[in-house]
C-alpha positions in Angstrom: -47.5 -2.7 173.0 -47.3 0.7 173.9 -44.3 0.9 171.8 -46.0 -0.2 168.6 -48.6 2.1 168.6 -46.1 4.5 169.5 -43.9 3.8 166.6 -47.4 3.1 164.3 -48.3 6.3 165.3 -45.1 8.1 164.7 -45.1 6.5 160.8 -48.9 7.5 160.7 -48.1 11.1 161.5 -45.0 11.1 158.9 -47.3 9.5 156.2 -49.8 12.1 156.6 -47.1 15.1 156.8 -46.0 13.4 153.4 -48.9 13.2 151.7 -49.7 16.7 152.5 -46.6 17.8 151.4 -47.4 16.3 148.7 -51.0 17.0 148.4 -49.7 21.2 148.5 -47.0 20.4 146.1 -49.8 18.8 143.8 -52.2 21.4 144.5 -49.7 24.3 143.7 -49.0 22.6 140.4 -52.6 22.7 139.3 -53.0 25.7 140.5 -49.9 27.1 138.4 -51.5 25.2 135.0 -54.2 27.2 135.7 -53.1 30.8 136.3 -49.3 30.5 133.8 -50.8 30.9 130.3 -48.7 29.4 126.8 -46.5 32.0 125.7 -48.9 33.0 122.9 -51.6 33.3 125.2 -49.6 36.7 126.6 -51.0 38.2 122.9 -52.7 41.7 123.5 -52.7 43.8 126.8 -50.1 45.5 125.9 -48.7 48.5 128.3 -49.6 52.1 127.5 -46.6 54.2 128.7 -45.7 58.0 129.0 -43.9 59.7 126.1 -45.0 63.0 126.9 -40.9 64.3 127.5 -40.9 64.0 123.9 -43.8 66.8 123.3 -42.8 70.2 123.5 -43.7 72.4 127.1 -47.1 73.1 127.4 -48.4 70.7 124.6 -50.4 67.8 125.4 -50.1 64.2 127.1 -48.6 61.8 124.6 -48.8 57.8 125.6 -47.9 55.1 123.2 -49.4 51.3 123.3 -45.8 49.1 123.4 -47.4 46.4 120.7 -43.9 45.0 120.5 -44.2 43.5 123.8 -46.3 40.7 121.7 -45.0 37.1 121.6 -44.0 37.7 117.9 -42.8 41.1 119.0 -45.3 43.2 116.8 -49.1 44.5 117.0 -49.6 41.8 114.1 -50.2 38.8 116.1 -53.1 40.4 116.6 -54.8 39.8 113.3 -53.1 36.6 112.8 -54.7 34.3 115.9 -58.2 36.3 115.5 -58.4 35.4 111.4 -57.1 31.9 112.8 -59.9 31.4 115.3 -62.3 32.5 113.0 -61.4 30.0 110.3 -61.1 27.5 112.7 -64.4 28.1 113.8 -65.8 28.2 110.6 -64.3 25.1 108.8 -62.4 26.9 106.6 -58.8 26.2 108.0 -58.5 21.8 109.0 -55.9 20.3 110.6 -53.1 19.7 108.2 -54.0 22.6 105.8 -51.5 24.8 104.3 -51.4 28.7 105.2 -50.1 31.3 102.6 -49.8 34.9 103.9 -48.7 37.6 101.7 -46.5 40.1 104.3 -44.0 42.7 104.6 -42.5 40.7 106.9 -44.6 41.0 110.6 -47.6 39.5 109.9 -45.7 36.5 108.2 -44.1 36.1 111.8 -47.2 35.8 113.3 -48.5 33.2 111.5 -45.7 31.5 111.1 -45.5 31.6 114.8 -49.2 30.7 115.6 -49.5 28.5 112.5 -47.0 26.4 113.5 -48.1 26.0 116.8 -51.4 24.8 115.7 -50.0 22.2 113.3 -50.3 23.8 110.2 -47.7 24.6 107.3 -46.6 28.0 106.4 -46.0 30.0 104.1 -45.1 33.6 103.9 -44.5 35.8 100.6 -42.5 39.2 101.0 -40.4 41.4 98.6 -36.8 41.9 99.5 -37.5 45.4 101.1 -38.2 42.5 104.3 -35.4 43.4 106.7 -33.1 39.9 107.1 -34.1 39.7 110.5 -38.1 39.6 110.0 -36.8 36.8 106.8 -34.6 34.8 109.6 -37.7 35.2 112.2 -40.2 33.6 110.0 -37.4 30.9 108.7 -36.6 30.4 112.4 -40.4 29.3 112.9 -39.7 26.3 110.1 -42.2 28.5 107.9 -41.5 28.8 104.4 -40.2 31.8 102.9 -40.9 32.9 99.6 -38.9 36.4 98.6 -40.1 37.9 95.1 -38.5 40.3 93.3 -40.3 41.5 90.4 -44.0 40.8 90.9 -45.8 42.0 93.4 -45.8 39.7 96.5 -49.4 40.5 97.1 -50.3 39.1 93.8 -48.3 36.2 94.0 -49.5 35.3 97.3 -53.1 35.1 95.7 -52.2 33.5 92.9 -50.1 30.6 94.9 -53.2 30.2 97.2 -55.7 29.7 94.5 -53.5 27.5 92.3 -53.1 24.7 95.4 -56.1 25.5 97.3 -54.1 26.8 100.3 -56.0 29.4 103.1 -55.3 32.7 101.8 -54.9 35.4 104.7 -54.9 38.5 102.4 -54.8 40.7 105.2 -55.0 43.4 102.8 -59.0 43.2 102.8 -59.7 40.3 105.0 -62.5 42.1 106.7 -61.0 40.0 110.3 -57.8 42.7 110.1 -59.7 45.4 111.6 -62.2 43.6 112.9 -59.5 42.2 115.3 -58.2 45.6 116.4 -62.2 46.9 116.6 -62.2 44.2 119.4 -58.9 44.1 121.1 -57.0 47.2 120.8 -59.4 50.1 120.6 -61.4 48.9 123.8 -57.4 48.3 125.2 -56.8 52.2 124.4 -60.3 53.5 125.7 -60.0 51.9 129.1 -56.3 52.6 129.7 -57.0 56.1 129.2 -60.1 56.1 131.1 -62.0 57.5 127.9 -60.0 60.6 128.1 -57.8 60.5 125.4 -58.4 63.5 122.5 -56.5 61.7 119.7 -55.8 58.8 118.2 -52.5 58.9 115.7 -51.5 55.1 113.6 -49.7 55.0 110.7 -50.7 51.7 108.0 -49.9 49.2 104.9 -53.3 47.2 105.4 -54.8 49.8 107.3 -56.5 47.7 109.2 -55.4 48.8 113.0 -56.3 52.4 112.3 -60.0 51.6 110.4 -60.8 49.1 113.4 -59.5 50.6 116.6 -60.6 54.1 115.3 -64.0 53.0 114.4 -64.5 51.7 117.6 -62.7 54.8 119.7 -65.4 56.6 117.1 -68.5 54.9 118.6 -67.7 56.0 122.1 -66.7 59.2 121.4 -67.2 61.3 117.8 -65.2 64.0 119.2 -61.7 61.6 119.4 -59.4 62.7 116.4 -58.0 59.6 114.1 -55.4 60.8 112.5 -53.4 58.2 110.1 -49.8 59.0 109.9 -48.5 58.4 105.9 -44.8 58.1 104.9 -44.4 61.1 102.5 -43.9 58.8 99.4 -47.0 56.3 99.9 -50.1 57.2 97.6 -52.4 57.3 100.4 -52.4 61.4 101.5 -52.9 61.9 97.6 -55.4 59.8 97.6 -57.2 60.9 101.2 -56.8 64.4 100.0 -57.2 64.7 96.0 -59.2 61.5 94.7 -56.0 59.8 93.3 -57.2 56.6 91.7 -53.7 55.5 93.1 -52.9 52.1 91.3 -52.9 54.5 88.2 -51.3 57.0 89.9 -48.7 54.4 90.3 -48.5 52.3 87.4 -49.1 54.7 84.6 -47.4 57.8 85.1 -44.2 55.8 85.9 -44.0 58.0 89.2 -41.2 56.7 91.4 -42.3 56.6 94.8 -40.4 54.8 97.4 -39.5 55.0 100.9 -36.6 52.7 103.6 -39.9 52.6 106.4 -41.2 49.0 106.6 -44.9 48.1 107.4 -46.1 51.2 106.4 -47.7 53.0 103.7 -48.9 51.9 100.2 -49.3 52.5 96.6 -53.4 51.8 96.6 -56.2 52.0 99.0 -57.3 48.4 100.7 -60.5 47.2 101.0 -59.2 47.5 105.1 -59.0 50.7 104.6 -62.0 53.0 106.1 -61.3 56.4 105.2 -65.1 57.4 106.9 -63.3 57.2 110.3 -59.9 59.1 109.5 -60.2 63.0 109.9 -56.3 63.7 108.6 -53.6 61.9 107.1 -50.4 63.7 108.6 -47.1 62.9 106.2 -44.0 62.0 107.6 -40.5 61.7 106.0 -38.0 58.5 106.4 -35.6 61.2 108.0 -38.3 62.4 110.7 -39.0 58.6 111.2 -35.4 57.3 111.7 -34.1 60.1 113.4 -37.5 59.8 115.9 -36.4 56.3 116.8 -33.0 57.3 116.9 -34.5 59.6 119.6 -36.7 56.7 121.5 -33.6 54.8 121.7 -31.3 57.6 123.2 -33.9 59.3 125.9 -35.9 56.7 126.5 -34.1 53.2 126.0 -36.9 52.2 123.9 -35.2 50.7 120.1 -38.5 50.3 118.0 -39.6 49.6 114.2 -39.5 52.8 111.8 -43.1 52.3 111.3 -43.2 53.4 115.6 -41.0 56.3 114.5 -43.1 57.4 112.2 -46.2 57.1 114.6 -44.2 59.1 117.5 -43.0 61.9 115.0 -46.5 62.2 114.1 -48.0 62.3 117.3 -45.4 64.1 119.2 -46.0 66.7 116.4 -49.8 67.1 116.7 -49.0 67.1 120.3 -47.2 70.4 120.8 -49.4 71.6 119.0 -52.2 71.1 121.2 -52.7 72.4 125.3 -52.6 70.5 128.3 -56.1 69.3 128.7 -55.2 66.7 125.3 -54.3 63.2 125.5 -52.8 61.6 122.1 -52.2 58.3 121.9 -50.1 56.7 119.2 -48.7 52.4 118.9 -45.0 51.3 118.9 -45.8 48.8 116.4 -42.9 46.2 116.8 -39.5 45.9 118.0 -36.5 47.2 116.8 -34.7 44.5 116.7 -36.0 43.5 113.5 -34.3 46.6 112.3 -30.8 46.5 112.8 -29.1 45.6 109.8 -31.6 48.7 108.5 -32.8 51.8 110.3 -30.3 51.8 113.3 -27.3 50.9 110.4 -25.1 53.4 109.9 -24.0 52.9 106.1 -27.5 52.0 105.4 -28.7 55.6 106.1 -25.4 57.0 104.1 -26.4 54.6 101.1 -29.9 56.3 101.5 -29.3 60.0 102.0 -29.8 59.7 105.6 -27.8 61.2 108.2 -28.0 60.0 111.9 -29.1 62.7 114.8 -26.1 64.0 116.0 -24.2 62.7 119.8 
């Protein structure tokens, strides 16, 4: 008898050492669906990291927001899952519906990306300045890719959307582009400098990161500078500066103005574009761009889009240029890595004029 219990006992205890082996095993899954997040869940948050060796002695504090540290590997995701919520939220996107977004290539990776993961189909527009790699990204997310040559991608984005009744992004003036920066990125950039920072340097195509995050950087402090960083051939210092009614400017005066840097500039102002908050437009070349990310990549291990170049040169510039007691802050937009058949592409720069910075 006493063996029985004994042995009863002895299963008992093992029983109950397995089901609390269990139980823990069970309870550290839950708890690990609770705290590990989807991948696109990691969107915003970004790191703010110390550029300053880049500014010259005795200038200010330069720190740059590392956007391409985003699931989709630019600042764009952004945009695309807060103008996604909201039409969600509203009605005006149902499962099944078809998405067209008119891009230069990031944005169209974000919502292929999100899109897709939310069931609906895809489709991006761009113009064959799009690097390869941002095309194969978007194809990679089983998006549809349209590539036009002649007509403006923009255009033809609209025109497909209203033709088939598809959701239209136009993140050119969806007033949800800076909207989604007013709420994510400036408050991101206010805390992380603790208020501090003295200027606030972005370069833009829709404009809408630099109107958003700099009207709300604006509201807590007046004083903060918001300086938007222009390639040298995009309308948009003519038109800050001297009133240019810039689609003319373009269009009728048969004025060549192009430039290699992706995801920035533009030939016309945007309806996301609030000039009331910008106090400069600083230009910047494709040379000073390339050879600035040429520069990231060799001192700091950091290989970034040209549209980060352009930021850096821009901010590294005003920097110097300033004393100690400054802090600028500037965004690494996206990832090089969508660049290489481009910017960081030896006989690409020669077939453009551009030399690399020397070893």
């Amino acid at each position: 008898m006493i063996n029985t219990i004994r042995t009863y006992t002895s299963l008992n205890l093992k029983n109950n050492h397995k089901k609390r082996n269990l139980n823990n095993h069970l309870n550290i899954y839950e708890t690990m669906e609770k705290v590990t997040p989807r991948f696109t869940n990691l969107i915003g948050n970004t790191p703010l990291i110390d550029l300053s060796s880049l500014v010259d002695k005795g200038g200010a504090k330069l720190y740059a927001k590392c956007e391409f540290m985003n699931p989709g590997f630019s600042m764009k995701d952004r945009i695309a899952k807060y103008i996604l919520d909201i039409a969600e939220n509203t009605g005006k996107l149902k499962p099944g519906d078809t998405i067209v977004c008119s891009s230069s290539g990031n944005t169209g990776c974000s919502f292929a990306m999100l899109g897709g993961m939310r069931g609906y189909k895809v489709i991006v527009v761009t113009s064959k300045k799009c690097s390869i790699e941002k095309q194969n990204h978007v194809k990679a997310l089983n998006a549809k890719l349209i590539v036009v040559d002649e007509k403006d991608y923009m255009i033809y984005g609209q025109e497909l959307a209203e033709s088939y009744g598809y959701f239209n992004v136009d993140q050119y003036n969806n007033p949800y582009n800076p909207k989604a920066y007013y709420e994510t990125l400036g408050p991101e950039v206010w805390r992380e400098t603790e208020g501090k920072l003295t200027h606030f340097v972005m370069t833009g195509s829709t404009f809408g990161c630099i109107s958003g995050t700099g009207k709300y950087l604006k509201e807590e402090n007046e004083n903060i500078k918001i300086v938007l960083a222009d390639p040298l051939n995009s309308n948009i210092y003519d038109y800050y500066y001297h009133g240019y009614l810039a689609q003319n400017y373009q269009y009728h005066t048969k004025k060549k103005r192009t430039y290699v840097i992706e995801g920035a500039g533009n030939y016309k102002q945007t309806k996301c574009l609030d000039f009331s908050v910008i106090d400069e437009v600083f230009r910047v070349s494709d040379r000073d761009a390339i050879h600035t990310c040429q520069q990231l990549a060799r001192q700091e291990s950091l290989v970034v889009g040209g549209s980060s170049g352009l930021n850096v040169f821009a901010a590294k510039t005003i920097a110097s240029g300033l004393d100690k007691g400054n802090i600028v802050v500037t965004v690494l937009c996206d990832s090089g890595i969508k660049y290489l058949s481009k910017i960081y592409d030896h006989s690409f720069l020669e077939h453009h004029g551009i030399n690399s910075l020397p070893v």
